[in-house]
N, C-alpha and C positions, 0 to 999 in steps of 0.2 A: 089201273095204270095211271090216269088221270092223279088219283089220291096220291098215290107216289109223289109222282111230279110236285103236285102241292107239297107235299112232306120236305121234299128234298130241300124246295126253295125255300119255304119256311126256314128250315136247318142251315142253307147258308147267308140269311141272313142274320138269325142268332148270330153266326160263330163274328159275323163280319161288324156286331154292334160288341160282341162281348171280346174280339180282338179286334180294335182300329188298327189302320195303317197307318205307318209309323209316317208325318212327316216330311223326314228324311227320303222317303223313298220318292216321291215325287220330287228332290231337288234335278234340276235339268243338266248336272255337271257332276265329274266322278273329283273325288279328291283322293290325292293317290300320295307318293313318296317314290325316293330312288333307289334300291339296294345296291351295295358298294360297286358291283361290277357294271350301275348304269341302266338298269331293266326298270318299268316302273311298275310298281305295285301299288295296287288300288288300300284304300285305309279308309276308317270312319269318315261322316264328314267333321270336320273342326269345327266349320261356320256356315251356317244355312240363312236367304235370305229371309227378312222379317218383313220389311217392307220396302219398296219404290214411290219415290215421288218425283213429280214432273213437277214445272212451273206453270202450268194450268191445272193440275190440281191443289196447288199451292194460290191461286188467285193472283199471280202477276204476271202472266204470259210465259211464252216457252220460252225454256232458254237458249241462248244462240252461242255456241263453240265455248262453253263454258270450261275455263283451264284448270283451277285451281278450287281448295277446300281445305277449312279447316274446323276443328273444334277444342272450345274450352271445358276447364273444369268441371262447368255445372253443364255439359252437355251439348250448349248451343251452337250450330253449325253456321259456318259462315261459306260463302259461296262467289269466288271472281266469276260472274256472269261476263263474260270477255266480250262477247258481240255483241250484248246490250250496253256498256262500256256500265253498269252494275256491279254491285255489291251486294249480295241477301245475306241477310241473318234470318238464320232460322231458329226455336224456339226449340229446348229440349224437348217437347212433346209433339215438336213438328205440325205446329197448327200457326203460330203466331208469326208473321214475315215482316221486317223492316226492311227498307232498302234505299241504300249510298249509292246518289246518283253526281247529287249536285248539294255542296256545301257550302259553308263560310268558314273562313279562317283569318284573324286576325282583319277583319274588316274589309275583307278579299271574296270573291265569288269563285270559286272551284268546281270543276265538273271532273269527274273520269270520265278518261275515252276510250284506253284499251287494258282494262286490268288484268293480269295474270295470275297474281301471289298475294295469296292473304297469309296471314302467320298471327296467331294469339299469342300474346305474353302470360302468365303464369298470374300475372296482376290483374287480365283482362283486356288492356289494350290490344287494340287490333292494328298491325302496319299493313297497308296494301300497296301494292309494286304494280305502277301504273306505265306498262312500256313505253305506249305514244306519247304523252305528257312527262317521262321523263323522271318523276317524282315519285316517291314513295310516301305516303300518307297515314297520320298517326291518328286514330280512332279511340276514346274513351269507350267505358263501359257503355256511357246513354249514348255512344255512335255520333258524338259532337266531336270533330276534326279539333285534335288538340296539339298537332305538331305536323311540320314538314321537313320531310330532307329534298334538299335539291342534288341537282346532280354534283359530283365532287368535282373540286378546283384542290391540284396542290403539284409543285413542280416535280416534285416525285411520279409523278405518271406519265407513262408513256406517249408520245407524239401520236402517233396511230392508235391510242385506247378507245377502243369504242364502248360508249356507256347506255346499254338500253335495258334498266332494270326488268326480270321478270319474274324470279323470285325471289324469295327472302326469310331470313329466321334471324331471329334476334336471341341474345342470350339474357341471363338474370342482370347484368350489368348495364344493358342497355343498349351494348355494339350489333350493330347490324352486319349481316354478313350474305353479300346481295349474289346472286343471278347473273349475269350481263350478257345478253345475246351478242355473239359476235367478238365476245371478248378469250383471247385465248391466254390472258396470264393468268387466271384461277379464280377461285374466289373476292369478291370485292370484301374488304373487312374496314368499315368504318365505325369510328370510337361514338361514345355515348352523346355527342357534341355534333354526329353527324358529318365528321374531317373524315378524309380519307386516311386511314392507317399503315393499309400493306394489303398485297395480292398475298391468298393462302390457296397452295396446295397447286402448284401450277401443273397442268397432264406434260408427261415426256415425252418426247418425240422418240421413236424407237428405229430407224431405216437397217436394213439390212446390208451385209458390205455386198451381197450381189447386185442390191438396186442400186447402188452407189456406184459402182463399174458400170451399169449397163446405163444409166442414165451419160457415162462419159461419151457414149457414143451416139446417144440420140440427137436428134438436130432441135433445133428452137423450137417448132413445129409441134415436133412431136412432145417436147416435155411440157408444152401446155395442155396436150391432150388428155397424158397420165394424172395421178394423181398427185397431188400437193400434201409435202409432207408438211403440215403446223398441228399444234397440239389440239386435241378435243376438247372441245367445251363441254363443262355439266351443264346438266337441261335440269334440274332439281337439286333443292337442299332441306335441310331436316335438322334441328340441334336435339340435345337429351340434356336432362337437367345436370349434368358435367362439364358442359360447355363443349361436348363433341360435336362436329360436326360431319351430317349424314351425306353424302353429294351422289348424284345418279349422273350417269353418262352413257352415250350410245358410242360405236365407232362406226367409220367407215371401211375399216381391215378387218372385214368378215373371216378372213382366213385365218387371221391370226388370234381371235377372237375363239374360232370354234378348237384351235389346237390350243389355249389355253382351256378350256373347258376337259378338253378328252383327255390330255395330259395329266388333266387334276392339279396344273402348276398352280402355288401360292403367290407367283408374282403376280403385281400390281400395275405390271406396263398397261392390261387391257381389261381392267376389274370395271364390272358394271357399277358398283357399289363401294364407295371409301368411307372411312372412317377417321377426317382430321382433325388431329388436337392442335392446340396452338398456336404451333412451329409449321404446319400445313404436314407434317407426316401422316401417312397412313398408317393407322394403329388397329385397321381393322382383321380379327382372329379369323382365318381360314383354316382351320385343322378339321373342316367336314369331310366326306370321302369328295365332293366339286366344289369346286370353289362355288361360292355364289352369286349366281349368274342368271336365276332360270331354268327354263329347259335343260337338262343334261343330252336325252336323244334328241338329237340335230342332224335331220335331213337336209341333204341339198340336190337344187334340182337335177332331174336326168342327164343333159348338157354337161352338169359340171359345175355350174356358174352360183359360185358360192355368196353374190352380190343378189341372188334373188329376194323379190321384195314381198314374196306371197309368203301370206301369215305358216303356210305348213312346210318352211325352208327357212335355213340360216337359224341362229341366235335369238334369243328372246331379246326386245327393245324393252330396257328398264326404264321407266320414265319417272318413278318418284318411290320413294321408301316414308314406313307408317312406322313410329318407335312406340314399341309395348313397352309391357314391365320386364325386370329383372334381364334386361339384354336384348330381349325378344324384338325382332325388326320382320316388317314383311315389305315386299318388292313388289312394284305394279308392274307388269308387262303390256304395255299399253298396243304392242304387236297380237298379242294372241289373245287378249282380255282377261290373265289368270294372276293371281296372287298367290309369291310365294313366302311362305315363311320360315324363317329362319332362326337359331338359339343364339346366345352370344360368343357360340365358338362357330358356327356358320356351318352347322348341320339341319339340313334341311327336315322342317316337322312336318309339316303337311304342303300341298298346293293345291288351288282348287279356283273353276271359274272359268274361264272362254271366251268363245264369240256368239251374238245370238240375240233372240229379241227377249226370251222368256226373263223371268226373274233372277238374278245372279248371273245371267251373262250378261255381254259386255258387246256396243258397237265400235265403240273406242275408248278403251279403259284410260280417265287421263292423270288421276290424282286419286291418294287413300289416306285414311287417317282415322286414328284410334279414338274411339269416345270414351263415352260413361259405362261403366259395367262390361269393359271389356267388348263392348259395341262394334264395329268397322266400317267406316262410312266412303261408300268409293262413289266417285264422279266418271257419268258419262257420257264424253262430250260427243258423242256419236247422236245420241239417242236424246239428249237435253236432261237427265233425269240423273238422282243419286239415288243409289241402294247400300238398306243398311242391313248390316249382316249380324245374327245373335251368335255367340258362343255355343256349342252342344256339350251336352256331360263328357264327353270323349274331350272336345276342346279344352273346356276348363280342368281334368283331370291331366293333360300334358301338362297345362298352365299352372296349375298346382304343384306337379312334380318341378318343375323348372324353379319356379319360387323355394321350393324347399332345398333344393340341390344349392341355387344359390348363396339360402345363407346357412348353407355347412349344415343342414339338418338331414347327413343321409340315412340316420334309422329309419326317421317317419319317410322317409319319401320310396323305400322298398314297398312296401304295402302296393302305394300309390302305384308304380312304373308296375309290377305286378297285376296289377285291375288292368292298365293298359296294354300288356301284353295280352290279358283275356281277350281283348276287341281287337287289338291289331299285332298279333304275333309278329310283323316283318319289323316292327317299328326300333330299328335300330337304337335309338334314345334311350330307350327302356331298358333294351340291356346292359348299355355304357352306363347308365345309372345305379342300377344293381352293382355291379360289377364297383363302380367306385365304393360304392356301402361295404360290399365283401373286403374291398384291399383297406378301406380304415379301419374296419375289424381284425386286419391280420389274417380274413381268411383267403390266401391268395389263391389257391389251386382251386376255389369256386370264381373267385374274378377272373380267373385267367379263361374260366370258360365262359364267364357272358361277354367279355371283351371279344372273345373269338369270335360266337355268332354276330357278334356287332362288326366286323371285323376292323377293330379300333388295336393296329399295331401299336401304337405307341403306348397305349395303357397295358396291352399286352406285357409288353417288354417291361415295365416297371414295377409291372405283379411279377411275372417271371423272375425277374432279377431280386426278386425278394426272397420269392421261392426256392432258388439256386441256392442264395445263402442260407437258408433256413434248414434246406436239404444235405448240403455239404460240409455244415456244421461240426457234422457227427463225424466227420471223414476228411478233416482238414489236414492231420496229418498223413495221410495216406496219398495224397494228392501230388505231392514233393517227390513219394516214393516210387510212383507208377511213373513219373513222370522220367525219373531216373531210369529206371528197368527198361520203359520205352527206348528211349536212349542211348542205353548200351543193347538192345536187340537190334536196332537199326545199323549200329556201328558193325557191331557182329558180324551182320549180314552184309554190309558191304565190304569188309575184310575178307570173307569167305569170297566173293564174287571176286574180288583181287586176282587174290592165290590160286580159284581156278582157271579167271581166263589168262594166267600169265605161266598156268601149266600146257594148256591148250595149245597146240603145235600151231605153229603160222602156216605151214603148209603140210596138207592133207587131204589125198583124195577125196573122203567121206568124212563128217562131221555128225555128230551124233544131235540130235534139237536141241538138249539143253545147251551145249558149246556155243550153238545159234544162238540163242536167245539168251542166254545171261552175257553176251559180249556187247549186246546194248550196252550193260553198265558200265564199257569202257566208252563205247562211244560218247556218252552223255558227257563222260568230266575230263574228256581228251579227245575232244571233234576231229582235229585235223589227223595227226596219227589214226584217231577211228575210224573214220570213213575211208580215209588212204587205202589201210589194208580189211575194211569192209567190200572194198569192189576186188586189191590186186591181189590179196590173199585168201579172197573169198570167205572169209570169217561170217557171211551172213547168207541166208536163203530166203527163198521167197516164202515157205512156210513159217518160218519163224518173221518174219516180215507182215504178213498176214493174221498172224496172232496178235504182233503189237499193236493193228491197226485195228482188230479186233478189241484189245484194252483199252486204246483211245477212245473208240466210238462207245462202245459198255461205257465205258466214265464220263461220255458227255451225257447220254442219255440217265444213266442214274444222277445227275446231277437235276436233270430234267425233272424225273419224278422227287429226289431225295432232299431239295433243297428246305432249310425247316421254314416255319411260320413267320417267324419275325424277320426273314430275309425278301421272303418272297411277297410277303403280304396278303398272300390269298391261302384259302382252306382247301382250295383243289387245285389240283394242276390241268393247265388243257393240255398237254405235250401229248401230240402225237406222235407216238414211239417209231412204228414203222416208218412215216416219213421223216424223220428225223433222222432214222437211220441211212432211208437212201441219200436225202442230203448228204449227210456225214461223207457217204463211200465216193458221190458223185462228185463231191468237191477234189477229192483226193484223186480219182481219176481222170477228172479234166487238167489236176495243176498235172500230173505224170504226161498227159497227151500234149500239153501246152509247152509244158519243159523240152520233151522230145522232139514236139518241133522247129524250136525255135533253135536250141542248142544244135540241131542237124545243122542250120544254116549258118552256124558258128563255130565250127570246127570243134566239139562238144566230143567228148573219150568215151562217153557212158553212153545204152542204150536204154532201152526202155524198161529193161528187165531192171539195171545196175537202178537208174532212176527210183522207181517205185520200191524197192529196197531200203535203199538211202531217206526215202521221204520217211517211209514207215517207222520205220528205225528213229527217228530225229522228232515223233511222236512220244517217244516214252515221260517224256517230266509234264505232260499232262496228265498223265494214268497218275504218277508222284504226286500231284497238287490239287486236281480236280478231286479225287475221291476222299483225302480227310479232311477238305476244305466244305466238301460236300456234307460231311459226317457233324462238325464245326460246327455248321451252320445252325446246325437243330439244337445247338448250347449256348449262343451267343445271344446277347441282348442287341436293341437299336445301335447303342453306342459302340457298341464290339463287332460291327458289320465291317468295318474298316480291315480286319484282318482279313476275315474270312476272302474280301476283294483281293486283298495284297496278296494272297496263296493262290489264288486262279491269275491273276495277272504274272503272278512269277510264273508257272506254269506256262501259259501260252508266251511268253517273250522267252523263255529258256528254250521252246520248242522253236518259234521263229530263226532264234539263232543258230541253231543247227539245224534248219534246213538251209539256210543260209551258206552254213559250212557245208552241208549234203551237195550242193550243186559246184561248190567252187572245188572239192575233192572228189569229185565225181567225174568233172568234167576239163579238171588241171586247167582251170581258171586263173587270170590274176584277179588282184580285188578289186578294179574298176570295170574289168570285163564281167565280173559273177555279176556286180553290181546292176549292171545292165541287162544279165540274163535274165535275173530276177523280175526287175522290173517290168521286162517284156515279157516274161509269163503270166506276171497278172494282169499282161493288156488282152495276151491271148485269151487266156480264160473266160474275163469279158465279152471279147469276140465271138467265143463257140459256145459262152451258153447264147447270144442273142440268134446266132446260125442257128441253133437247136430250139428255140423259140420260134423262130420265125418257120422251121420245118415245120412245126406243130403245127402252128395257124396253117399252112398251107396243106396241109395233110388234111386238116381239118375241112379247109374251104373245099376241098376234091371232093372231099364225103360226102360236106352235105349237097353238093353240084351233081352226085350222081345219086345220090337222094331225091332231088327234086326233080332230075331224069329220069328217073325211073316211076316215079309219083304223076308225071305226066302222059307218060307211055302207056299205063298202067288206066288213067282215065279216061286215052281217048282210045284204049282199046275196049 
């Protein structure tokens, strides 16, 4: 048994020399992605860390609240040590340290006191944005102080400008384009001269027209309390060799913040992340399934209180963006410590990172930025220390594909997104990339299916709409002809339904069902006459009444399931049919109970029977528009949504208006009096689902009160 034992261990050392452990497996954080409907799914990792360095393993002491980083060409990292009132340069092999404490310039003595923002030029110059002092500081290659900007003077600026530089990016031309705490007209933009230029990109103020009411009635008091509407200032800027510039911002309208996220809106009132050219526009591409933001799943605490400031509630705090190649930007979350990345249509490729002491996490993630070979150098002023991150084969294989897609090479870049679907089947990207390879080959009906599982409608729709023509080619004359025949079968049939209900006696005992039910089609295109003698001629019944309303609900509900891909946006439906269906009926019997009561007290001709008749009835040109609107839908491209809308809207406003008529002929109304009945039945309805609500809770709170009666009785017997 002994010998065993040896044997066994023996063997699982072998296997554990002849298979190492990958690496990766010990990194202390998942790197995951979004699928379109917002779930996350876990993915390779992109970037694993390589190393951590502190300022006492670096030989200059710790660093204290360090803000800022950046790196140039050949590698060499530069570091605003903020509390030390510091500057480090570090050495692309991260061994060599200089450091900007105190300089000369033009026969001047200069110190930093509280620096924030360093920024490299493409030349090598380094600018540092020194808050306390006011100044921004221009550093050569040998870190000899070779220019200053002072603060700007020019009558173009505002009386209350506050100028307290904290970051900065400079373009190939030499304009600086600053930071300003406290400053809420935008970016500061000064010429190569160092003059003030122009505010770029100023935040909007967005107020709501109910806070603008409600604020009319608060007292002095109280509107110091609330919140101050002025525009947000960015905490971060970034350029690209375009002269774009990258700007980060937080808000303080959490709320509005997390319904832009779920919404998946493309506006820019509450965008963590812009992208200004020039003119200060935001030209930044949002066609991801969220816009980018961070986190997509956002919790908020138990309370309610969507102002909470704990890392596992509210919105991600963007605090600085890192520009790759070919578009590629990632986000620092300086709230949860993770970095996300992003392509240059702002679909998100991986995220990965946290909170935490081990390697790759974060105490307080405050700045990121791109190295040498695809590098990633993030700063953490929690912990005094930067960690630099390596690419994995999986990373550099999106990075690769990304490169290839950008410059139009989508044969070779199939292969590519293909390896990457090997490792990460959810990785939406991959598909959307295929998928664009298939549609410039013409082969649409394969792009139409990796667009799907992508679920990238809009590429959808393009491949579709190719397809459509490619398909109906063959049948372009045929198209005119059916469309005719349609046409005159519709006319037919409503000729036919004429001539029977105008054979149909007006009065008669007994009514056979179809008499019932095809006299809808008079009511429909002759309301007031229909309804008149749908109550005094009895031309309608409850069973035929109950049929219609039976059509209505069948056609909301196949609209539910029916409705096609490019309308709806999703590959599945979540419709609950049975509740869908009791809505459907419970709506229609609370307006019937609301109607009846209210019209009681209104001297109203109709009862309750004549009522729900009448409603039913005044249903039918939904069953008309909903069900080939429905059918439509599964044939139309993005562009051609517009009809299919215009057919459901006709529908329900053609059906509004003759209930309209239902109650003014029902209840020999005039038209200020219907007007009013109306309106007071949809206050009733309000009324008695909240009655029927509050039944519930209270039925409920009995239960569980003789629940916990009985649970009591039960243990002290």
């Amino acid at each position: 048994m002994r010998m065993l034992r040896k044997a066994a261990v023996a063997a699982a050392w072998i296997l554990l020399l002849a298979f190492p452990v990958s690496a990766q497996n010990s990194v202390p954080y998942e790197t995951y992605t979004y699928r379109y409907e917002g779930n996350t799914v876990e993915s390779p990792h992109a970037f694993v860390p390589e190393d951590t360095v502190t300022g006492a393993a670096l030989g200059v002491g710790e660093l204290s609240s360090p803000e800022d980083l950046c790196t140039d060409a050949q590698g060499n990292l530069y570091i605003a040590d903020t509390g030390n009132g510091r500057v480090l340069a570090l050495s692309a092999d991260r061994t060599a340290v200089r450091t900007i404490r105190t300089f000369a310039y033009e026969g001047k003595e200069y110190s930093l006191t509280k620096p924030t923002g360093v920024f490299v030029t493409g030349e090598g110059d380094l600018y540092v944005a020194d808050s306390t002092g006011i100044n921004i500081y221009i550093f050569g290659k040998d870190l000899t102080c070779k220019g200053l900007i002072a603060k700007p003077e020019s009558g173009l600026l505002p009386q209350d400008f506050s100028y307290i530089p904290t970051k900065i990016a400079v373009d190939k031309a030499g304009r600086a384009y600053i930071i300003s705490a406290g400053n809420t007209y935008g970016v500061v933009a000064l010429d190569n001269r160092g003059e003030f230029s122009t505010f770029i990109g100023a935040q909007k103020v967005t107020v709501s027209v109910v806070d603008k009411m409600w604020r009319k009635f608060m007292t002095k008091e109280q509107k110091k309390r609330t919140l101050h509407y002025v525009p947000t200032n960015y905490n971060n800027i970034n350029i690209d060799e375009k002269g774009f510039l990258y700007v980060t911002s937080t808000y303080s309208n959490i709320s509005a913040v997390i319904n832009t996220i779920r919404s998946r809106s493309t506006d820019n009132r509450y965008a963590m992340i812009k992208k200004l050219n020039s003119s200060g526009e935001d030209v930044l591409v949002r066609s991801g399934a969220f816009p980018p933001a961070g986190d997509v799943e956002i919790a908020v605490g138990s309370s309610g209180n969507e102002t909470n400031t704990d890392i596992y509630y509210g919105p991600s705090g963007i605090v600085d963006a890192a520009l790759g190649e070919d578009g590629v930007y990632s986000l620092a979350d300086g709230k949860r410590g993770k970095i996300f990345t992003y392509d240059s249509s702002g679909n998100l490729l991986y995220a990965f990172g946290g909170t935490g002491n081990q390697p790759g996490l974060f105490r307080k993630l405050t700045a990121i930025d791109y190295g040498k070979d695809g590098r990633l150098a993030a700063l953490d002023s929690g912990a005094g220390a930067i960690t630099f991150f390596r690419p994995t084969e999986y990373g550099k294989l999106v990075q690769k594909a990304i490169h290839l897609t950008a410059n139009r090479k989508y044969e070779e870049s199939v292969p590519v997104y293909r390896e990457i679907l090997l490792e990460n089947a959810n990785f939406d990207l991959a598909n959307i990339g295929i998928g664009t390879a298939m549609m410039r080959e013409g082969k649409y009906e394969e792009a139409m299916r990796y667009f799907k599982l992508a679920n990238d409608v809009s590429d959808y729709s393009e491949s579709y709409a190719e397809y459509r023509r490619e398909k109906l080619g063959n049948f372009i004359l045929l198209i005119p002809l059916a469309a005719v025949a349609l046409c005159a079968v519709i006319a037919w049939f409503f000729k036919f339904v004429k001539a029977y209900n105008a054979k149909t006696p007006h009065r008669a005992e007994r009514r056979t069902f179809a008499q019932e039910f095809l006299y809808v089609f008079h009511v429909i295109f002759r309301p007031f006459n229909g309804f008149w003698e749908l109550k005094r001629s009895r031309r309608g019944s409850v069973r035929a009444a109950t049929v219609i309303l039976a059509l209505a609900a069948g056609s909301i509900l196949f609209r539910s399931v029916g409705m096609g891909y490019i309308y709806t946006g999703r590959t599945v439906t979540d419709a609950n049919l049975p509740v869908s269906l009791l809505v459907i009926l419970a709506i229609v019997a609370i307006w019937c109970v609301a109607n009846w009561c209210l019209t009681s007290l209104m001297y109203g001709e109709g009862n309750l029977k004549d009522i729900y008749i009448a409603s039913c009835y005044a249903l039918m040109p939904i069953v008309f528009f909903t069900v080939p609107a429905t059918i439509l839908s599964n044939f139309v491209t993005a562009n051609e949504v517009m009809f299919v809308n215009f057919f459901f809207m006709i529908g329900y406003l053609w059906a509004g208006f003759l209930l309209f008529c239902a109650v003014l002929s029902t209840h020999d109304y005039g038209l200020g009096k219907n007007v009013i009945a109306v309106s007071l039945t949809a206050v009733g309805m309000i009324v008695i689902v909240f009655l029927a609500l509050l039944f519930v809770n209270l039925i409920g709170q009995m239960i569980a009160m003789a629940t916990n009666i009985y649970r009591e009785i039960t243990f002290r017997l």
